[in-house]
C-alpha positions in Angstrom: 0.0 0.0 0.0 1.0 3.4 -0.8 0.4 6.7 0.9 1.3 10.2 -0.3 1.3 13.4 2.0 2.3 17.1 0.3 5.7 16.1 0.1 6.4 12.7 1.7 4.8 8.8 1.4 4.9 5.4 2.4 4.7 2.3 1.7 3.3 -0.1 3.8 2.9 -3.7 4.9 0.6 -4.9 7.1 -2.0 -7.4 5.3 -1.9 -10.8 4.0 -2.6 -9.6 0.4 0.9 -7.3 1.0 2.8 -10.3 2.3 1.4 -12.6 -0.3 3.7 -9.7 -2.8 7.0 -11.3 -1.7 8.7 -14.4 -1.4 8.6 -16.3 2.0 11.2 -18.8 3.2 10.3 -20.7 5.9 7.2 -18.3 6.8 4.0 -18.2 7.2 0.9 -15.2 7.6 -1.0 -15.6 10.6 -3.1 -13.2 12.2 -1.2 -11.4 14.2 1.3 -11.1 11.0 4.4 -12.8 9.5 6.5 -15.4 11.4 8.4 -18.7 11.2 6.6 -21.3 9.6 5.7 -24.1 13.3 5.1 -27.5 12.8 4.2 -30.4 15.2 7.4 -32.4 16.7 7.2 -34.9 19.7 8.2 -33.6 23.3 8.3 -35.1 26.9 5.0 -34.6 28.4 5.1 -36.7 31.0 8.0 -39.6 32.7 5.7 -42.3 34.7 8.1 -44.5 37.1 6.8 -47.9 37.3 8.9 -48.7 40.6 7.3 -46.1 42.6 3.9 -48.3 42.2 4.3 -50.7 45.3 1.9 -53.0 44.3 3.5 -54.1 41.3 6.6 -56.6 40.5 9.0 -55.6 37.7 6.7 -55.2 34.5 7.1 -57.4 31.9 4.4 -56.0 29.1 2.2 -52.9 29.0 -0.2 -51.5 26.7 -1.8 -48.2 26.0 -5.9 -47.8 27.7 -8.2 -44.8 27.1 -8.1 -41.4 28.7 -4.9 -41.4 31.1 -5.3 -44.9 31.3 -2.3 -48.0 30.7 -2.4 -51.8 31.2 1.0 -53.4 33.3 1.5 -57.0 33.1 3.9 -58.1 36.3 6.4 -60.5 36.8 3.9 -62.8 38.9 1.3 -62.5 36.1 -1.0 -59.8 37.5 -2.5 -57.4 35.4 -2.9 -54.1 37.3 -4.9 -51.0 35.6 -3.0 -47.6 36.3 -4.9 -44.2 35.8 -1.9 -41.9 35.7 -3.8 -38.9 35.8 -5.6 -39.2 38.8 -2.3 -41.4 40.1 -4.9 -44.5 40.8 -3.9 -48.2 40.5 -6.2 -50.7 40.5 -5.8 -54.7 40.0 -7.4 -55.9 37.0 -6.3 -59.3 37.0 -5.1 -61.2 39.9 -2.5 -64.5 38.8 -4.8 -66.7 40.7 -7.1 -66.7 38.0 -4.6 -68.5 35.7 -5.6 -65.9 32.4 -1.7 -64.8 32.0 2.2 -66.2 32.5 4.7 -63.5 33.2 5.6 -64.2 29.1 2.7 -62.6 27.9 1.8 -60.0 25.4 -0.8 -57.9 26.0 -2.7 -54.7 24.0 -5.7 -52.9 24.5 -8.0 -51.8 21.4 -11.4 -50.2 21.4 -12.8 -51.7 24.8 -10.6 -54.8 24.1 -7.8 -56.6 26.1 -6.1 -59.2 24.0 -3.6 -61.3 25.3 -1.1 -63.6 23.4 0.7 -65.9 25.4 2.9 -69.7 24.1 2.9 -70.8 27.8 -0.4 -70.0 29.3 -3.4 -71.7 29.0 -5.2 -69.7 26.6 -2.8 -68.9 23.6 -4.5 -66.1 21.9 -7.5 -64.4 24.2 -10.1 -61.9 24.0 -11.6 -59.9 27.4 -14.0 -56.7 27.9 -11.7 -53.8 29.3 -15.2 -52.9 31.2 -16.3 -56.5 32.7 -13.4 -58.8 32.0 -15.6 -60.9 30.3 -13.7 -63.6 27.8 -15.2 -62.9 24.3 -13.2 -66.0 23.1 -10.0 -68.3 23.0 -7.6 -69.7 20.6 -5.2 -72.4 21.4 -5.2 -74.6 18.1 -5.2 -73.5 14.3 -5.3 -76.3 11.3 -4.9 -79.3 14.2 -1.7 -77.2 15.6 -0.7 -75.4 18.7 -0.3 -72.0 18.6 2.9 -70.0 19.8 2.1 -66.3 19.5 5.6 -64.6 19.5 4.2 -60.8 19.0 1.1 -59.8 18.4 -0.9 -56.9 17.1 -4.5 -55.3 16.1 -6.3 -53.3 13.4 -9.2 -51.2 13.4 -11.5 -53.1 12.4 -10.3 -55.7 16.0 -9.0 -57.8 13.3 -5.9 -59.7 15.6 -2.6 -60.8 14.4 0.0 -63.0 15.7 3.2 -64.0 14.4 3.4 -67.7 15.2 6.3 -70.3 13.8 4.2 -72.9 11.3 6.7 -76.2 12.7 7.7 -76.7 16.1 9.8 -79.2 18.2 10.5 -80.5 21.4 8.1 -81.0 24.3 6.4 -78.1 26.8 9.5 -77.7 28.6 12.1 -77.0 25.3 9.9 -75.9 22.7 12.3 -75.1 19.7 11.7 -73.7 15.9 14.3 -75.8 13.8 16.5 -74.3 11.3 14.7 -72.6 7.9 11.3 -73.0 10.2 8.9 -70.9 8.3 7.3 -68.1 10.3 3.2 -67.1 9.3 1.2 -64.4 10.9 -2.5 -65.5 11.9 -5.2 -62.7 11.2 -7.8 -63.9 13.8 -11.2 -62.0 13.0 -13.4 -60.0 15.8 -15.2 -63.4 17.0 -12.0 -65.4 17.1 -11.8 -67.1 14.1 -8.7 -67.6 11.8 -9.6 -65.5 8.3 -6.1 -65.6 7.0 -2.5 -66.7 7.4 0.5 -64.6 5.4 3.0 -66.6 4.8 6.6 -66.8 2.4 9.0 -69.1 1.9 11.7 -66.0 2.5 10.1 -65.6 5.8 11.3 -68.0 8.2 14.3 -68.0 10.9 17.7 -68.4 9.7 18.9 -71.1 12.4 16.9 -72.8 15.2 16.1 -71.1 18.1 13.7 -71.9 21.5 10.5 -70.5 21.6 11.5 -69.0 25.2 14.3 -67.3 23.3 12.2 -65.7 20.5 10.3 -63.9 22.6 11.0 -59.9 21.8 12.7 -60.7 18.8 9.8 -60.0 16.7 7.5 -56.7 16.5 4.5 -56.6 14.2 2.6 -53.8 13.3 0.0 -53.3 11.0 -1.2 -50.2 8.8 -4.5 -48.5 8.0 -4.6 -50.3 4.9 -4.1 -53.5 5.9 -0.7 -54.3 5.3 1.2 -56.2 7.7 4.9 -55.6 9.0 7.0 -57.9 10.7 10.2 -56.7 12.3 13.1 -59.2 13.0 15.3 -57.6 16.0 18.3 -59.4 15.3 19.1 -58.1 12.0 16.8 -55.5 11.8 14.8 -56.9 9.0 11.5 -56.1 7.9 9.3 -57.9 6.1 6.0 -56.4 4.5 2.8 -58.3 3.4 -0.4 -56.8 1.8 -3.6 -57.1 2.9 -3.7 -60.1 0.3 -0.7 -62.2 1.5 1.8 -61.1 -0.9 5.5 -60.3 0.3 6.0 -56.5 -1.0 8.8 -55.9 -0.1 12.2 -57.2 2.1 15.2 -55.1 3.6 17.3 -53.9 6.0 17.0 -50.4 8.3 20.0 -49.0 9.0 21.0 -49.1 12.7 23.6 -49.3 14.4 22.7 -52.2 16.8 19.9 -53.8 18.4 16.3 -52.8 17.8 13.2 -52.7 19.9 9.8 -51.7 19.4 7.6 -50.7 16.1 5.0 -49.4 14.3 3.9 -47.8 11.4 1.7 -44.6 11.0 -0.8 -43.5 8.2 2.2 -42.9 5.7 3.5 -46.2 5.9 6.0 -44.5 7.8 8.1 -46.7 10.3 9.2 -46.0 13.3 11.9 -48.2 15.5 13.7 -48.0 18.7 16.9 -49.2 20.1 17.6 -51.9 22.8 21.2 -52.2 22.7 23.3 -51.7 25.8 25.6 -48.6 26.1 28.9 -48.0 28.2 28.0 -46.9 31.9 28.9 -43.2 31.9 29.0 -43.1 28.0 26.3 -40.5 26.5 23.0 -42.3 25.6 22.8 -41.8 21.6 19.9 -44.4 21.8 16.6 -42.9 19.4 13.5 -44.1 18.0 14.3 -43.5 14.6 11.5 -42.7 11.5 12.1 -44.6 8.2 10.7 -43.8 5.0 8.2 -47.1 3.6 11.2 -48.5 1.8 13.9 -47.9 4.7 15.5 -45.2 4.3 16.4 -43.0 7.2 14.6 -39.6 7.7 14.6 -38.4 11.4 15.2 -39.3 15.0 12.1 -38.3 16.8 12.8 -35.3 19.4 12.4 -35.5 22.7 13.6 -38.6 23.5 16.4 -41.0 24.1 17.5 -44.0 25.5 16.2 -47.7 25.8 13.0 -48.9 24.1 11.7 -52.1 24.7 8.0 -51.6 23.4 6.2 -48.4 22.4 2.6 -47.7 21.2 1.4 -44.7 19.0 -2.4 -43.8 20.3 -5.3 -42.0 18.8 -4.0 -38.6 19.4 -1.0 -39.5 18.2 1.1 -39.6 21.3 4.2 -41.6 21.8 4.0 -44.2 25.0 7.7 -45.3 25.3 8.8 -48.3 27.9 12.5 -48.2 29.3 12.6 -51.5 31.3 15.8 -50.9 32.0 15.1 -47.6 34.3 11.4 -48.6 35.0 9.8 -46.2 33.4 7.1 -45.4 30.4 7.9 -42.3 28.7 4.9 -39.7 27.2 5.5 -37.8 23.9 3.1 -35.1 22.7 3.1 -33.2 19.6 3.6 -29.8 20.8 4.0 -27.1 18.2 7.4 -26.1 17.4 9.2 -23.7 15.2 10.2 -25.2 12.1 14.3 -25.1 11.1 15.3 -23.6 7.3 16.6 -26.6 5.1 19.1 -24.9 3.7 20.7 -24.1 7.4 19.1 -26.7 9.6 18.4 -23.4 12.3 14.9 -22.2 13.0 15.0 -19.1 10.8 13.4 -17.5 7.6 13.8 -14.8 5.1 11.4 -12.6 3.5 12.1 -11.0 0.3 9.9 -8.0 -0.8 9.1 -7.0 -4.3 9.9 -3.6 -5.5 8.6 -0.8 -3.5 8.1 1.7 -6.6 8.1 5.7 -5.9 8.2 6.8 -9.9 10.8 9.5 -8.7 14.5 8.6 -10.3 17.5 9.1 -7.8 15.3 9.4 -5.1 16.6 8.7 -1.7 14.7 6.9 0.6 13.9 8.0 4.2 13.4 5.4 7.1 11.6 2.5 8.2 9.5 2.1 11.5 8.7 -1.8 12.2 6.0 -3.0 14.7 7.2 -6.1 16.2 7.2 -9.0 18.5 10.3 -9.9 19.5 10.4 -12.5 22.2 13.9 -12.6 24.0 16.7 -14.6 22.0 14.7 -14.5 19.3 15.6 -11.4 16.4 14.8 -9.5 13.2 17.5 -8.6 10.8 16.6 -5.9 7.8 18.8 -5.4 5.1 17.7 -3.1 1.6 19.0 -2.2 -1.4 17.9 0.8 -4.4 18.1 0.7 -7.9 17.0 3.1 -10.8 16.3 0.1 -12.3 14.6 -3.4 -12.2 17.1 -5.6 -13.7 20.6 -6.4 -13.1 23.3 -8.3 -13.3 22.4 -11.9 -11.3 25.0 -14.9 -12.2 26.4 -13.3 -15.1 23.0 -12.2 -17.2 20.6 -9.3 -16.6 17.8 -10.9 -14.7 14.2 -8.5 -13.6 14.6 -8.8 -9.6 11.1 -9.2 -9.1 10.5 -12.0 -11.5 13.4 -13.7 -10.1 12.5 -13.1 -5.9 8.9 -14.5 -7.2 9.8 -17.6 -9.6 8.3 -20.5 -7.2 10.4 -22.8 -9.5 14.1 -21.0 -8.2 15.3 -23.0 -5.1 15.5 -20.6 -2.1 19.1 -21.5 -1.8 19.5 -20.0 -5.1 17.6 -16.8 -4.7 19.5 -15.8 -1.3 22.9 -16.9 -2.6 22.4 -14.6 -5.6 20.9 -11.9 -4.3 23.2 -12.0 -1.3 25.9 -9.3 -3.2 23.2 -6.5 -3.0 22.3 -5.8 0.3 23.5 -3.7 2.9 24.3 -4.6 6.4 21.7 -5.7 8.5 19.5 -3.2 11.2 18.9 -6.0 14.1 15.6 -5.4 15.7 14.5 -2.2 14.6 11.8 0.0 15.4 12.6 2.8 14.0 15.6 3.4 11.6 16.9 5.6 8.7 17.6 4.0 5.4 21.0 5.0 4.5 22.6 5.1 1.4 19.5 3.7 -0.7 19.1 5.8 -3.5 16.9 4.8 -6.7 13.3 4.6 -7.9 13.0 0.8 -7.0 13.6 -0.6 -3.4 14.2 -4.0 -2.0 13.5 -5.5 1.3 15.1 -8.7 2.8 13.9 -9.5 6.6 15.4 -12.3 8.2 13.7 -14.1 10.9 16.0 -15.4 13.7 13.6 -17.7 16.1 14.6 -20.7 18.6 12.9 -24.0 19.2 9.8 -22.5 20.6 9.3 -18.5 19.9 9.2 -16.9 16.4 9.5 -13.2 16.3 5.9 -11.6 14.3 6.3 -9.0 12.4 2.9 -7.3 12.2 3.2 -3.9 9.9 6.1 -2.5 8.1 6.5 1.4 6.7 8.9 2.5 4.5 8.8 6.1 4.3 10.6 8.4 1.6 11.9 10.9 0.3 14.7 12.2 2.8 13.7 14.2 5.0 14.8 16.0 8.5 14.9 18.8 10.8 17.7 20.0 8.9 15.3 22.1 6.2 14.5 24.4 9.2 18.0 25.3 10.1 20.3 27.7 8.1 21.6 27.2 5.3 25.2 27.0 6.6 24.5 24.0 8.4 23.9 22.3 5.2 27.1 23.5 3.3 29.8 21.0 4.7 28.6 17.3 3.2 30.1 15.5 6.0 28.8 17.3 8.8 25.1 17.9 7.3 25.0 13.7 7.1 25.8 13.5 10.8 23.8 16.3 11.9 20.5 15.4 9.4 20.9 11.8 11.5 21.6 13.0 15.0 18.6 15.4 14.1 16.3 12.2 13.2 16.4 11.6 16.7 14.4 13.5 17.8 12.5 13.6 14.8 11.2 10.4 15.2 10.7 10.3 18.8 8.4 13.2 18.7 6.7 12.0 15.6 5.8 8.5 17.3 4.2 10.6 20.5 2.1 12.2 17.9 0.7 9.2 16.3 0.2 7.7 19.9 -1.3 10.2 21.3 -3.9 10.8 18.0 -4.7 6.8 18.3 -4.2 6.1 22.2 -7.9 5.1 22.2 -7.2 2.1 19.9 -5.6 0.4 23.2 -8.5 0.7 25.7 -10.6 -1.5 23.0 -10.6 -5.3 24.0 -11.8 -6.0 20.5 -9.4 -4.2 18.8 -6.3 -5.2 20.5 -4.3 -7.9 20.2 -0.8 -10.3 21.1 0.9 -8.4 23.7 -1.4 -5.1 23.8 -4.4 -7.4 24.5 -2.1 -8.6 27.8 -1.3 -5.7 28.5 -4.6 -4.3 28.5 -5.6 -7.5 30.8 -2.5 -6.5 33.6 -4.9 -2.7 34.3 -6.9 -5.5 35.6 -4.5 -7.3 37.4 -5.0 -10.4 35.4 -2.0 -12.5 34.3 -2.1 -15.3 31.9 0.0 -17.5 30.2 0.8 -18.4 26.6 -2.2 -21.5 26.4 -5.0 -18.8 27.0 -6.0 -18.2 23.3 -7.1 -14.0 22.5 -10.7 -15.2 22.9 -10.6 -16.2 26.0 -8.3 -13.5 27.5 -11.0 -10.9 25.6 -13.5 -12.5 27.4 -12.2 -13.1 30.5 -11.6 -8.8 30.6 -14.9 -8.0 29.5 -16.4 -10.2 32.7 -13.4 -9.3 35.2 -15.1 -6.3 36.7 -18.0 -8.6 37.4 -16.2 -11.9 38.3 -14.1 -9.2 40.8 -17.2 -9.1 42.7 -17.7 -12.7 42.8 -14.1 -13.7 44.0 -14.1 -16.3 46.8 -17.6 -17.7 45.3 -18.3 -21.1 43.9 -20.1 -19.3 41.0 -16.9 -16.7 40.1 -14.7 -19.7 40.0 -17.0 -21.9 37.4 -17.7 -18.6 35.3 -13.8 -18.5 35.4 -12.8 -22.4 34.2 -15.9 -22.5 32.0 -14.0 -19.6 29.6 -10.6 -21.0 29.8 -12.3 -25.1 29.3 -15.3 -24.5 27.6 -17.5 -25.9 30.0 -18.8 -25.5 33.5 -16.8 -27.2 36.2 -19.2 -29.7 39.1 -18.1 -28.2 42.1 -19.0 -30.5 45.3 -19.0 -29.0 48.9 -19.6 -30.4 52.2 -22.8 -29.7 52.9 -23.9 -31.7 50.1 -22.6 -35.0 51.1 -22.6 -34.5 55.5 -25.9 -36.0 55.1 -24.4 -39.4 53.7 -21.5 -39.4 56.0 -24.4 -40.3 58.3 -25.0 -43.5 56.6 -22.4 -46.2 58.1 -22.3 -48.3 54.4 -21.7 -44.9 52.5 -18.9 -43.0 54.8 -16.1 -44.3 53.8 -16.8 -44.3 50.4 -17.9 -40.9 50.7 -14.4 -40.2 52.8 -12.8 -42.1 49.6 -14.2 -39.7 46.8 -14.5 -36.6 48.7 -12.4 -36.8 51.9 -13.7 -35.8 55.2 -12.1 -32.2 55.4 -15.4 -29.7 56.0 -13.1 -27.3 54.5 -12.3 -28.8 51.6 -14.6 -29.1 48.1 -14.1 -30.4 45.0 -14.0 -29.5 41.3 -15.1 -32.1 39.0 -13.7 -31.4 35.5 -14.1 -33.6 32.6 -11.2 -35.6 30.8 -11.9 -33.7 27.2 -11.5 -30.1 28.8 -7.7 -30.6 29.9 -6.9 -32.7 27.3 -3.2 -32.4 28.0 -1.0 -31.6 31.7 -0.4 -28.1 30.4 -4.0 -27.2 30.6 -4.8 -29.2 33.8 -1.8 -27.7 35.3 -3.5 -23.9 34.3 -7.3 -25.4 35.7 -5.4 -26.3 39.1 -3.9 -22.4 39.4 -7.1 -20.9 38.8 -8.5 -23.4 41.6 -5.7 -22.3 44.4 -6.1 -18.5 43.0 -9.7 -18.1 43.2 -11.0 -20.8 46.3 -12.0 -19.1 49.5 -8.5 -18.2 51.7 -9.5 -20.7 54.2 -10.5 -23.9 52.4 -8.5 -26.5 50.3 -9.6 -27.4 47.1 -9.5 -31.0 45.0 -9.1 -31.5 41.2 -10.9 -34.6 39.8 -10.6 -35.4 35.9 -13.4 -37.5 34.8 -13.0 -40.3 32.8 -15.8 -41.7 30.2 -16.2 -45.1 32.1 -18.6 -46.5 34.6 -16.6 -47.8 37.8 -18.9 -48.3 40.5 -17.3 -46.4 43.9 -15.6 -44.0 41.4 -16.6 -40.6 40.2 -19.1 -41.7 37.9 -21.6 -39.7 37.1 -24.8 -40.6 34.7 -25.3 -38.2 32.4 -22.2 -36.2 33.1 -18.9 -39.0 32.0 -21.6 -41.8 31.9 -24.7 -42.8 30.3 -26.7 -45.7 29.7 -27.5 -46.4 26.2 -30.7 -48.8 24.8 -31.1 -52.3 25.3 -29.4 -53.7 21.8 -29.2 -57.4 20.0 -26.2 -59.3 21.5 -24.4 -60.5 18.2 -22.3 -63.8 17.5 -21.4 -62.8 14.6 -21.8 -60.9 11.5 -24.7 -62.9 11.0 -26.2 -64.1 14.1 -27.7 -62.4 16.9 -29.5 -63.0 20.2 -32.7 -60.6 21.5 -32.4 -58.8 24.6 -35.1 -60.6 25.8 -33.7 -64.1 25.6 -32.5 -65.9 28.4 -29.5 -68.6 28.3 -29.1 -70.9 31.2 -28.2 -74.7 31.4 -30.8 -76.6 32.5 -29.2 -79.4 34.0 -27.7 -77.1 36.7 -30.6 -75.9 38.1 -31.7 -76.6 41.7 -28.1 -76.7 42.7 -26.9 -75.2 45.9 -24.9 -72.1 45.0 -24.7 -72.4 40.9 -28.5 -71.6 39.7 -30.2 -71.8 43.0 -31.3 -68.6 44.5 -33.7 -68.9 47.4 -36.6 -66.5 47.5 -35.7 -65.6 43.7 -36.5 -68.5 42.0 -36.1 -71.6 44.7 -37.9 -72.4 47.7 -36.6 -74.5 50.6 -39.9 -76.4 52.1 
């Protein structure tokens, strides 16, 4: 955009139609301006330390529940259910009911627990995560034993189990000969075999115990069906299609033992290390991404060191087990600032097109920049004028426009060639004079310096011209010596520009008392007049909001109503807020106090706040929901923060209609074509009128 006064103009930047005029390298318009281009990478949300949990031997599987929720298999075959939110363990499974050995596999899918274990009694099982009910067994497949070595699940509950298709030996030295081919079972919903993949390339290369194969193999399957197999020792990977045909066969480069696998919904691969390292050397262990034919494209951040099994869940998250330190290890995707190819650092470059005043020999006057610079983060300007648009580039006269705005030029190219021409850079200004740009036709370059988490934003840019100063309203003597008028024209541009910006803040100052028309740091500086201070996960929305009702939620400080009107605009929702006075009555009751004491303590002081699971979504934002708690509850109480889950456990917080609900009766199906009526009942006749089986006196036996 350009302006034009009686003598002076500008040029200005501040739209996304104005950006769109340049090149960007690594940068992207938001609205708040122009930064660094962010993208999703993995970070440490969370470290969970398996030996603090008492109640548990050393773990020997785990797999990922719903909602904050994972499955530990024990060394003495008990199979404990640990809520890590709410820091809750319960026992799922005790060993005395003979479901699991300590060699099992275990994984969790869509309301599922399947187990897949060669030693136990049921080889390949199916339970209800909410009843532990057995939807169904397999032990035998084509007249033969099965031997699940790994074991994995699709969507659809379609299981899969890499078994060996010849075994030796008896039950104490079970052993897969030499050449043994390997197959991997697909066991439908209902627990019937549907299809086996098999190859004659897949099988082991020299006999080996069935105790010993155990975490050699990983299998993982994708969205589309196709299956992976992963052989530890050489770090081989076998791929099968959804219709039993060996794709493809190779090798992933690492440098020693590997552990864990899956695949995402790029036939992406992911793999971690197992092998041991020195005792003080520096852990260089990663899970490492390959591309779907092997080759090597990243180490995932925010991680290292031992894997020995890791699960990918709906949100994407990363749930890594170290046996070796006791310890599962939560990734996130968090939003991070993307690095620059060409340098590997997170920064970016802007190039402008020409800024065109139609005056020849013109020299150009200053620039004023409004900025957010977070600290260690910077913006570097650097310009050059010409009278005209083409020049010499590479040895041949090249329009600089055309060439900053040729999508099929490598960035690489454009800043090595252009790099001749600029001047030195201004580091984070606000306001500076252009020197020694003269010409009809200027250039802008703006580099972006940013760190792993913080971009600067440039939000509006003015480039102001012709020349001028102060220096027109002095005598003409002070203008005679060439030298001396250049130092004095910029020490007089000062001031110039000091008093120029009080002008233009003091015509516009009411632009910043508007909570709608502010925004980024003005809005929280607007929100500190009200002596509210927030942090970088309340989005301008809510901040907005939360002014606009802080005179009003002032009033109701201390309240249980201010402090739900509070989390319901940073969550979305309401908050349950339990007092005393509303269970004392069932304190009373001698079966219900100490479940009462249980769920809501016996502190007449203290209350709780129950929050559901999809409102603090992550520890960030439950961590935020707890300060609001301490910072708005009454001086003398103590406050409690419950996340509810979306389950029904009776003695728990669960709550019908709030994180629980009770759907229609529904047909209780076999399979995909049978089904039972809700109101049929299945009992064995030839139990009835047995003490304690089918017997229940004064429900349907009498004792005469």
């Amino acid at each position: 955009m350009k302006a034009v006064a009686e003598q002076a103009g500008f040029f200005s930047l501040n739209k996304k139609s104005d950006w769109e005029k340049g090149c960007k390298i690594n940068l992207e318009i938001t609205d708040n301006g122009l930064a660094l281009r962010k993208t999703n990478k993995y970070a440490t949300s969370r470290v969970i330390n398996l030996d603090a949990l008492d109640a548990i031997a050393e773990v020997t599987d785990f797999t990922v529940g719903n909602n904050g929720q994972i499955y530990l298999l024990d060394g003495r075959a008990n199979l404990f259910l640990y809520d890590y939110l709410n820091e809750q363990l319960d026992l799922f499974f005790g060993r005395e009911q003979g479901y699991f050995t300590k060699n099992a596999a275990i994984l969790f899918l869509r309301g599922t627990i399947y187990s897949a274990d060669p030693f136990g009694k049921n080889k390949v099982a199916a339970f209800a995560a909410a009843t532990g009910q057995i939807y169904w067994i397999l032990n035998n497949f084509n007249g033969l034993p099965l031997f699940p070595l790994a074991m994995t699940a699709d969507e659809q509950r379609n299981v899969y189990i890499l078994v060996p298709l010849a075994v030796a030996g008896n039950n104490d030295d079970l052993e897969v000969p030499a050449e043994g081919l390997l197959g991997v079972v697909k066991i439908s919903m209902t627990g019937k075999v549907v299809l086996v993949f098999q190859n004659e390339k897949f099988r082991l290369n020299h006999s080996d115990r069935i105790i010993d194969l155990l975490k050699k193999y990983f299998i993982t399957v994708s969205k589309e069906g196709s299956v992976y197999v992963l052989n530890t020792e050489d770090n081989t990977v076998f791929e099968f299609s959804k219709d039993n045909v060996l794709k493809k066969q190779y090798s992933v480069p690492l440098p020693g033992k590997s552990s864990g696998f899956c695949v995402d919904s790029y036939d992406q691969i992911y793999i971690g290390e197992s092998r041991k390292i020195g005792l003080n050397a520096e852990d260089d262990r990663f899970i490492h991404r390959f591309s779907s034919i092997g080759e090597f494209l990243e180490k995932i951040p925010g991680f290292r060191g031992r894997t020995d099994k890791f699960f990918l869940d709906q949100n994407n998250s990363i749930y890594i087990w170290n046996q070796e330190t006791g310890t599962i290890t939560i990734l996130d995707l968090k939003p991070k600032v993307q690095e620059m190819s060409a340098t590997g650092l997170p920064h970016g470059i802007y190039f402008s097109s020409s800024f065109d005043s139609t005056i020849t020999e013109i020299s150009w006057h200053k620039m004023i920049l409004n900025a957010d610079i977070p600290e260690n983060t910077q913006l570097k300007v650097s310009y050059f004028s010409s009278d005209r648009k083409t020049l010499m580039i590479n040895g041949k006269l090249t329009d600089i426009d055309e060439f900053i705005n040729n999508d099929a030029t490598p960035p690489d190219e454009k800043i090595s060639s252009l790099e001749p021409f600029w001047s030195e850079p201004v580091v984070n200004p606000a306001d500076a004079l252009v020197h020694g740009a003269r010409g009809r036709y200027f250039w802008l370059k703006i580099e972006f310096v940013g760190n792993e988490e913080l971009t600067p934003v440039l939000s509006k840019f003015r480039l102001y011209y012709p020349r001028t100063s102060y220096l027109r309203y002095l005598p003409a003597i002070y203008q005679e010596d060439h030298q001396s008028r250049d130092f004095l024209e910029r020490f007089l541009a000062l001031f110039e520009a000091f008093f120029a910006d009080m002008e233009e803040n003091i015509s516009n100052v009411a632009r910043y008392f508007d909570v709608d028309a502010v925004s980024g740091p003005y809005l929280k500086w607007l929100a500190t007049w009200l002596a509210i201070s927030v942090d970088d996960s309340w989005t301008g929305e809510q901040l907005k909001q939360l002014i606009k009702k802080a005179p009003v939620l002032f009033q109701k400080r201390g309240t249980k109503q201010g402090m739900e009107e509070i989390i319901e605009i940073y969550t979305g929702e309401k908050p349950f807020i339990v007092e005393y006075f509303q269970y004392k009555h069932l304190r009373e009751q001698p079966e219900l106090k100490d479940l009462v004491a249980q769920l809501y303590g016996t502190d007449p002081y203290c209350f709780c706040v129950l929050i559901k699971q999809e409102c603090v979504p992550t520890a960030g934002r439950r961590f935020v929901v707890q300060q609001i708690i301490n910072q708005e509850k009454p001086a003398f109480t103590e406050a409690k923060m419950v996340v509810l889950q979306p389950w029904i456990y009776m003695d728990m917080h669960t709550y019908l209609g709030i994180n629980t609900y009770l759907s229609e009766l529904s047909l209780l199906r076999l399979d995909q074509e049978s089904s039972i009526p809700y109101s049929t009942l299945i009992t064995d006749v030839a139990l009835d009128n047995r003490m304690g089986v089918h017997s229940r006196v004064g429900l349907d036996t009498e004792l005469k």
